[in-house]
Structures are given as C-alpha cells and as structure tokens.
LUMKOLDREN-179405 format. One record per residue (C-alpha): residue number from 1; z, y, x; residue in one letter. Coordinates in steps of 0.1 Angstrom, whole numbers, always signed. Layout:
// residues N
NUM_Z_Y_X_A
...
//
This chain:
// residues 400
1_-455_+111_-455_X
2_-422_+105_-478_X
3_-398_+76_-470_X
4_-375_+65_-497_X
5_-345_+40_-492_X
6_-329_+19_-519_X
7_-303_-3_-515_X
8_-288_-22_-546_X
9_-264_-43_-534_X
10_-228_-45_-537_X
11_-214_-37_-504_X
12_-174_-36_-492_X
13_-162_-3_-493_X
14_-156_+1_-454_X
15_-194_-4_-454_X
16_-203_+20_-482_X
17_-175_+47_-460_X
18_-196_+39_-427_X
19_-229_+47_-443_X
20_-226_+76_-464_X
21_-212_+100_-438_X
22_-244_+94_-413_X
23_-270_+94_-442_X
24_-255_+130_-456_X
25_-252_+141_-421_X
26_-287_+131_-409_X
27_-298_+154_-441_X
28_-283_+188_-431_X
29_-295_+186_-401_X
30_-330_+177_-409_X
31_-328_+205_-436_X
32_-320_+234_-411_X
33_-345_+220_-386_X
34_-373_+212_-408_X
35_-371_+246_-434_X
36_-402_+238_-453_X
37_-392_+203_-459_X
38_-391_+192_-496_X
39_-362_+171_-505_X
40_-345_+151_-534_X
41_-317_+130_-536_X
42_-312_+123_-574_X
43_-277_+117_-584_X
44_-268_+80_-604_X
45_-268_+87_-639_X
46_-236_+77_-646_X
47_-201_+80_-628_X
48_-186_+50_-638_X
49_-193_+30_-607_X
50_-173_+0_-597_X
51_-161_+3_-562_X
52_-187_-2_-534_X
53_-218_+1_-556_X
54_-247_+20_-548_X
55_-277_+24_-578_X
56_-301_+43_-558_X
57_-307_+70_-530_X
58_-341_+89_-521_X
59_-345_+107_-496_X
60_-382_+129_-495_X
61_-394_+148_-466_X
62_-431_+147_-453_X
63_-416_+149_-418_X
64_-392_+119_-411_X
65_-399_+85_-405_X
66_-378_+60_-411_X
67_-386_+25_-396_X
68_-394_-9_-422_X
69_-370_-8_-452_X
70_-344_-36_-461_X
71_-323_-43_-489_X
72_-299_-62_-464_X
73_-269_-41_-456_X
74_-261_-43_-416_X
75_-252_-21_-390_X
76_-286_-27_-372_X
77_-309_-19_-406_X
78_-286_+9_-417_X
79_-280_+24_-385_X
80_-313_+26_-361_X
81_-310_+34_-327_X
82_-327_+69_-331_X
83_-350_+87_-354_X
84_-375_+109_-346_X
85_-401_+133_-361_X
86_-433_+144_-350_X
87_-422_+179_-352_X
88_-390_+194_-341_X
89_-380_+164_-329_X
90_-343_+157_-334_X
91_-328_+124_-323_X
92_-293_+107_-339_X
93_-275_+85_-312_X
94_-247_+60_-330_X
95_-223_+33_-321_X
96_-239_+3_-305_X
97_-248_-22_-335_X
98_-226_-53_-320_X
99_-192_-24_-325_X
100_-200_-4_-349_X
101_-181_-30_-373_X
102_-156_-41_-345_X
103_-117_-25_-341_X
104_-113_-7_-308_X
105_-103_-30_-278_X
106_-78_+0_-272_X
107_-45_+4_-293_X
108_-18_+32_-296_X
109_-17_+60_-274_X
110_-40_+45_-250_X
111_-78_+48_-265_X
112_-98_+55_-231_X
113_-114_+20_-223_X
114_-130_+7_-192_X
115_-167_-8_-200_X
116_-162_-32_-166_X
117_-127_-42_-172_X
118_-114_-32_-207_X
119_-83_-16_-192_X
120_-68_+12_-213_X
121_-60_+50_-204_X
122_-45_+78_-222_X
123_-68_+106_-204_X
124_-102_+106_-200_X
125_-96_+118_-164_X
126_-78_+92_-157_X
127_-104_+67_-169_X
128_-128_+85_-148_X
129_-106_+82_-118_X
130_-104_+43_-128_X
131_-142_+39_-131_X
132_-145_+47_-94_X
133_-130_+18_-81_X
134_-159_-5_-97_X
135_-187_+21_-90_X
136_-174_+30_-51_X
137_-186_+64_-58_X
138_-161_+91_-40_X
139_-144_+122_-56_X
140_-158_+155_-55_X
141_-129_+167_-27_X
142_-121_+208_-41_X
143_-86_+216_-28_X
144_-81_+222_+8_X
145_-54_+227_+29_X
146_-50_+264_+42_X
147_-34_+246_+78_X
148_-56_+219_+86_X
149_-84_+222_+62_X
150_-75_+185_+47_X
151_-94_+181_+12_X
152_-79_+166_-22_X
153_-93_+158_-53_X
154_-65_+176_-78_X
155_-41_+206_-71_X
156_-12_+185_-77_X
157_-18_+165_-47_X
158_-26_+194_-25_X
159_+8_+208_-35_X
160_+26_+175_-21_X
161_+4_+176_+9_X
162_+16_+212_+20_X
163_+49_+205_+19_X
164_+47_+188_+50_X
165_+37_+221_+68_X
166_+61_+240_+52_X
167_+87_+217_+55_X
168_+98_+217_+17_X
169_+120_+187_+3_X
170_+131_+201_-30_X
171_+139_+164_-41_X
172_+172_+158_-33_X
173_+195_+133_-34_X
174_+224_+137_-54_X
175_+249_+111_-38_X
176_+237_+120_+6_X
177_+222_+153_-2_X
178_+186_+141_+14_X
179_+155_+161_+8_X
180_+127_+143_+1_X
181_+88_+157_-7_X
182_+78_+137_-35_X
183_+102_+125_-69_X
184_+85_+93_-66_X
185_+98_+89_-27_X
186_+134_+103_-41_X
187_+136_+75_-65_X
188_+136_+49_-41_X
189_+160_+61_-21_X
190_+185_+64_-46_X
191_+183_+20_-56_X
192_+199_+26_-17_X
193_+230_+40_-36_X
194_+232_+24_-69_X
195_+222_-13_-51_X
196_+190_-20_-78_X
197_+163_-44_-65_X
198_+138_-43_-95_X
199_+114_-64_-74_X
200_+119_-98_-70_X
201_+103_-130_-53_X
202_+90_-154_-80_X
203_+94_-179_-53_X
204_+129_-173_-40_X
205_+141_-150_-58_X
206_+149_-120_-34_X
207_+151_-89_-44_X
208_+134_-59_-33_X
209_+140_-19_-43_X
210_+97_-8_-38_X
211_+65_-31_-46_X
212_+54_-27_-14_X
213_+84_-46_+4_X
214_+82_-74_-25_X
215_+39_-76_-17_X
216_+50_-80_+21_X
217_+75_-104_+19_X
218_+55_-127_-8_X
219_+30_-132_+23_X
220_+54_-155_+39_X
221_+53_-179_+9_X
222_+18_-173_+10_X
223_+10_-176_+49_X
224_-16_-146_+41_X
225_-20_-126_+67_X
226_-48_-98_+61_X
227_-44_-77_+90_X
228_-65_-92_+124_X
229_-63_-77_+153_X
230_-101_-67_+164_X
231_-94_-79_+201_X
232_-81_-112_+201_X
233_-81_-117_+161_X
234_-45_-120_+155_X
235_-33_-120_+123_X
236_-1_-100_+111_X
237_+12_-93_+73_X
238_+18_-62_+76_X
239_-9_-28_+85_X
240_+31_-18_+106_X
241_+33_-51_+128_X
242_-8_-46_+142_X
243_-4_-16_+146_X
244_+23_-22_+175_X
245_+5_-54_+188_X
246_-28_-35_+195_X
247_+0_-15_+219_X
248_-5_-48_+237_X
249_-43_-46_+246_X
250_-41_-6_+252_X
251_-8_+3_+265_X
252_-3_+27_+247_X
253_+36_+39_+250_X
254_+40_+66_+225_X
255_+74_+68_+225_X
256_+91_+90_+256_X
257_+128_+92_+267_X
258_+134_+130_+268_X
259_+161_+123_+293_X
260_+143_+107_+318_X
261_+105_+104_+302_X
262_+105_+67_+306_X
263_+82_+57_+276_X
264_+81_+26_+251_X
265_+57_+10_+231_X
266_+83_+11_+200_X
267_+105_+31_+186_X
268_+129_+8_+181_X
269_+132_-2_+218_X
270_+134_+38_+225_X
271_+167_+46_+206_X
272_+181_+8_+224_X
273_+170_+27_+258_X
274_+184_+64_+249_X
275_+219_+44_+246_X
276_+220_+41_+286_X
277_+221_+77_+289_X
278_+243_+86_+259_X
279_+273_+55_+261_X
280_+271_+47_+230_X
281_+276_+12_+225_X
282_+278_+4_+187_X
283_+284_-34_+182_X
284_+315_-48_+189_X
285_+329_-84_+193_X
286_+354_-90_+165_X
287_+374_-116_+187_X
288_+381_-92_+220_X
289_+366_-61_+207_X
290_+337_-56_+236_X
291_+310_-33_+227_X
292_+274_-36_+232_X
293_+241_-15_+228_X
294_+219_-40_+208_X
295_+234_-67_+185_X
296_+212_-90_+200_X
297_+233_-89_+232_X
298_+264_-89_+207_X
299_+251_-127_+194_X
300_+252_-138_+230_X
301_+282_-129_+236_X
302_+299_-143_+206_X
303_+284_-181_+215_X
304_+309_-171_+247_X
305_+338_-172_+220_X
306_+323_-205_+196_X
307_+310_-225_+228_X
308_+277_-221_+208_X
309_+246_-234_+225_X
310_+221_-241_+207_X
311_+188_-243_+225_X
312_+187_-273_+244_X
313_+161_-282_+274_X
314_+141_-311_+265_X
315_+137_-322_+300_X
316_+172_-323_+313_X
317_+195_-314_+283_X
318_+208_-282_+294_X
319_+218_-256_+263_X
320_+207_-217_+265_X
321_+223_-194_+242_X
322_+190_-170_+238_X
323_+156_-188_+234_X
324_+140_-163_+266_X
325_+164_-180_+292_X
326_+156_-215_+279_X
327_+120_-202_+280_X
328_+122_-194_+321_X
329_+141_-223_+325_X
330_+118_-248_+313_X
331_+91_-232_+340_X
332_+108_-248_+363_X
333_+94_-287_+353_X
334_+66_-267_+341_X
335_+61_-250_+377_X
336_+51_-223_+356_X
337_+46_-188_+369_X
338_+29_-167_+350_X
339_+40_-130_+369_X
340_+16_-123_+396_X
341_+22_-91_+419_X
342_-8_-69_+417_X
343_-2_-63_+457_X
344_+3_-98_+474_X
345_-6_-118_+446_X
346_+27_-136_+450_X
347_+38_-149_+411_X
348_+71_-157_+396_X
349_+88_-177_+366_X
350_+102_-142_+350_X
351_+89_-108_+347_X
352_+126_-95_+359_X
353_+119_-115_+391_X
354_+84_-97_+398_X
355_+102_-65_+391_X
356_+124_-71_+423_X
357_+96_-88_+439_X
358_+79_-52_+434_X
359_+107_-25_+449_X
360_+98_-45_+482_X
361_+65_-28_+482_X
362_+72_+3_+468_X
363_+107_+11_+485_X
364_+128_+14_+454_X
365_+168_+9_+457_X
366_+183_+15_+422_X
367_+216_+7_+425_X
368_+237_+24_+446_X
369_+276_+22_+463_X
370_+303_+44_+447_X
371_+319_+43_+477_X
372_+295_+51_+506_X
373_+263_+60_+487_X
374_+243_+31_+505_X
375_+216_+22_+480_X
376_+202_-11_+476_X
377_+171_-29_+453_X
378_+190_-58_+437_X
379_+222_-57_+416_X
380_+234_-89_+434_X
381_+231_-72_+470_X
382_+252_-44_+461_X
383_+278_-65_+441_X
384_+282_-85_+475_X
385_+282_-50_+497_X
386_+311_-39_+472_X
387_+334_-65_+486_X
388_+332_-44_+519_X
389_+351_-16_+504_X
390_+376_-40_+485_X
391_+394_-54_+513_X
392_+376_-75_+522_X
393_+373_-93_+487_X
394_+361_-129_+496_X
395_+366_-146_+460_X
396_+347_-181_+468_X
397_+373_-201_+486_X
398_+369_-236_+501_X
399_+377_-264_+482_X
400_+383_-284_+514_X
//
C-alpha cells in the first residue's frame, strides 16, 4: 500500500514552518523502524519558489497509512491525531488541533500553565504542587523528622521543621537582635521597626504589616465569621478566638501560675495574675501617678479624674464607669440571679458574691490581720476588724 500527499496551495509561511518539521520527522523515524521500506520524496524542479509555496511532496512506503487526503491546509488534516502501521507500530502524538495555531496563554518567564485555571508557573514542580488543590490528591510525604517522625513533602521544609527541636533562629533581627526560624517570619518583624503596613483595608483604609491580620480584620466589614463552634454553633473570625471559647464548654485551663499553680483559661489573664505575686504594676495614672496591673482598671480610674460615667441604667438613671457593674446592677429590677451554689442551691446577682457565698461551706478565710493574724472570709470583715487595732478608728460619725 503507498500513500502519496500533495498539497498545492499557497500557505502562510508560519503554516509551511509548522508542517515541514513533523512531515521530515515522521520520515526518519519510519525509515529506522520500517528498514525494508521503499521511499521517495522527489525534490521540486526548480528553486525559485516564492515564499510559502509547496509544488509537490510524495511520500512511498508499503507500510504507512495515512487517513483521506485533502488539499485544505489545517491543523486537523495536516496534523492527525496518531498514525499507525500494521507492523512496528509507531504512533506520533501532537498539539491538540484547536492550539496548535494558538499563542501560549503563558508569557515571559512563567510558561507552566494550569489546564483548570490557566494560572502560570515558572517550575513544573510547582505547577504540580498547584494542580493538587483542584484534584485533592495528597503529596507523596518522603522527609521525616528524626525526633518525632513528622513527614514533609520537600527537604527544605523538613529543614525549617527541625529547627524547632534544635532550637536554631539563624534569622536575626538587625535592629533587637531577635532570632527567628524562618526569613519569611524575620521579615515581618522587622515592618515592627521601620513602621511599613503594606496591607491595607479597601474599606477603611487601615493598615496592616502581614495578609493574615488584613484577611482578619476585613471580616468585620464583612460580618463573615467562618469559624463555629461545634457545641453551641458560635461563630468567631478568627481559628485564635474558638479556639479559647471551646475553653468554655471543656474547661480546659492550660495556662498554670508556677507560683501558686492557680491555672487560667488564657494566657493573657495568666501574665495579669503572675503581677500579684511579682508587684509589678505597669500602668499609671497621668494626673496622680497611681499604678495599676491591667489598663483596664487604669480606664476606671481615670473616669475618677474626668467625672466620666458613661453607662447609664435605663431603669433609674444611675451611671457605671465599667459596663460589668452596670450589668449586676440592672439584676436588681431584673431580680436576676444567675450564680447558683452547687451545695445549697442558694443563687446570687454576681459571681464575686457566690464566691463568698462559697468560703462558708468550705471554711476558707483569705484575708488575714497584720496585727493579730486573725483570718477572716470577706475583705469588708477584716477592714472593719482593722479599726480594732487603730484606736479605735470609728470614721462614720452622726450627722445628728
């Protein structure tokens, strides 16, 4: 069987370029397959050829088939799927017909597309990596950890991942001299220093130093809130603040004093605590210079200076400085008491009343007298008892 094509039509020159290469290519390596194969390819008879004109090309061997012929030049015709032979079978895979004409959806340095997305990658790895996140399929896992036998997917990360055995920060800061594990984690501490925000809220225009902070606070413009708690389905903005609310439903207190092993549910209300035991009392009252352990108790105590109330009782008009006192004070026209004891059942407004409520049972007296050592279970009781030592101290005087 002998298959001949001709094609006689004036075709562009990027066509002529796209054809010629595949043609002489799909000859060699029919020739060194096929060794008793007879073929022919006569040259055009004359060399003066305008541009992009092809007189005639045969191609002989009994082997090959080709499918119908055309005189229409197109990527389809020109360019078949695959060939095959009856013997030695050899098969040519090509660009998809609909591309083979079409400019790469990928330019410059970037020439790794996505076939779900289009998006560009420099590194075929790294389009690999991409692909993942549309198929679901997970890494192959080859680089464990020597101390706890945790798996990675590259060497590099590994690396990053041991340094927190081994204690290794050999990023450091240039300005504090802080060590940091990762280059990327150095980086963002140093916008601390030099003040950059390169984040910033479309909506407000705030400005944030990491991605992350800008995502978190662009859920308050948004109301999202993608993190439910699975017990009472809460919602929070943050993966941080349910984290600290499921606390709530286990009581979980992960946080111990290692002075007196009294333990907290955060971290934050650990270091307020450990301030008892150490003195240190780091806000201070810019009018009469009092110092306080939390600025929250600094606030209240300013509104003592600017006569500052502003929480105001709806039922009888009376002003709070902090919104929990106007909150126990409005269970009193609420009658209110949500703080049952768990031994007589008795409930209060506050839970710093069923605290007191609670040494009666158990016997506690925490505060004690300098002066004699007498011990008592409410602050008031030994304030009064004070007055003993203090000749006599009777500071309420009749009016009368």
């Amino acid at each position: 069987m002998s298959a001949v094509i001709i094609v006689e039509e004036s075709v562009s020159y990027a066509e002529e370029n796209l054809m010629k290469p595949l043609l002489v290519k799909q000859e060699e390596i029919i020739k060194a397959e096929t060794p008793d194969s007879k073929e022919t390819l006569k040259e055009p008879e004359t060399s003066e050829l305008s541009p992009g004109t092809v007189h005639k090309i045969e191609l002989h061997w009994d082997t090959f088939v080709y499918p119908d012929n055309t005189n229409s030049v197109s990527c389809e015709s020109l360019l078949p799927q695959t060939h095959t032979a009856p013997k030695g079978t050899k098969t040519f895979p090509h660009p998809e017909s609909e591309k083979c004409l079409s400019t790469n959806v990928c330019e410059g340095e970037k020439k790794f597309a996505c076939s779900e997305c289009e998006k560009c990658f420099r590194r075929k790895g790294d389009l690999t990596a991409h692909e993942r996140l549309h198929t679901g399929v997970k890494p192959f896992k080859q680089f464990a950890c020597s101390q706890c036998g945790k798996c990675f997917g590259a060497k590099s990360h590994l690396t990053v991942h041991e340094r927190i055995h081994t204690g290794e920060k050999p990023f450091a800061c240039s300005e504090c001299g802080k060590g940091f594990r990762r280059k990327g984690e150095l980086t963002k501490h140093e916008r601390i220093h030099t003040g950059e925000k390169p984040f910033v809220c479309s909506e407000c225009g705030k400005g944030f130093i990491t991605k992350g902070e800008l995502t978190k606070h662009e859920r308050i413009h948004t109301g999202e809130k993608p993190f439910a708690c699975s017990e009472c389905g809460k919602g929070f903005r943050t993966k941080g603040e349910l984290t600290k609310h499921e606390r709530n439903h286990t009581g979980e207190k992960p946080f111990a004093c290692s002075e007196c092993e009294k333990c907290f549910k955060l971290k934050g209300n650990l270091t307020i605590h450990e301030r008892i035991h150490t003195g240190v009392k780091p806000f201070a009252c810019s009018e009469c210079g009092k110092c306080f352990r939390t600025h929250g108790n600094l606030t209240v105590h300013e509104r003592n200076h600017t006569k500052e109330k502003l929480l105001v009782c709806y039922e009888c008009g009376k002003c709070f400085g902090r919104k929990d006192e106007l909150t126990i004070h409005e269970r009193i026209h609420t009658g209110e008491k949500p703080f049952a004891c768990p031994d007589c059942e008795k409930c209060f407004k506050s839970k710093g009343e069923l605290r007191v409520h609670w040494r009666i049972h158990t016997g506690e007296k925490p505060f004690v007298c300098n002066e004699c050592g007498k011990c008592f279970g409410r602050k008031d009781t030994l304030t009064l008892h004070e007055r003993i030592h203090n000749k006599g101290e009777k500071p309420h005087e009749c009016s009368e």
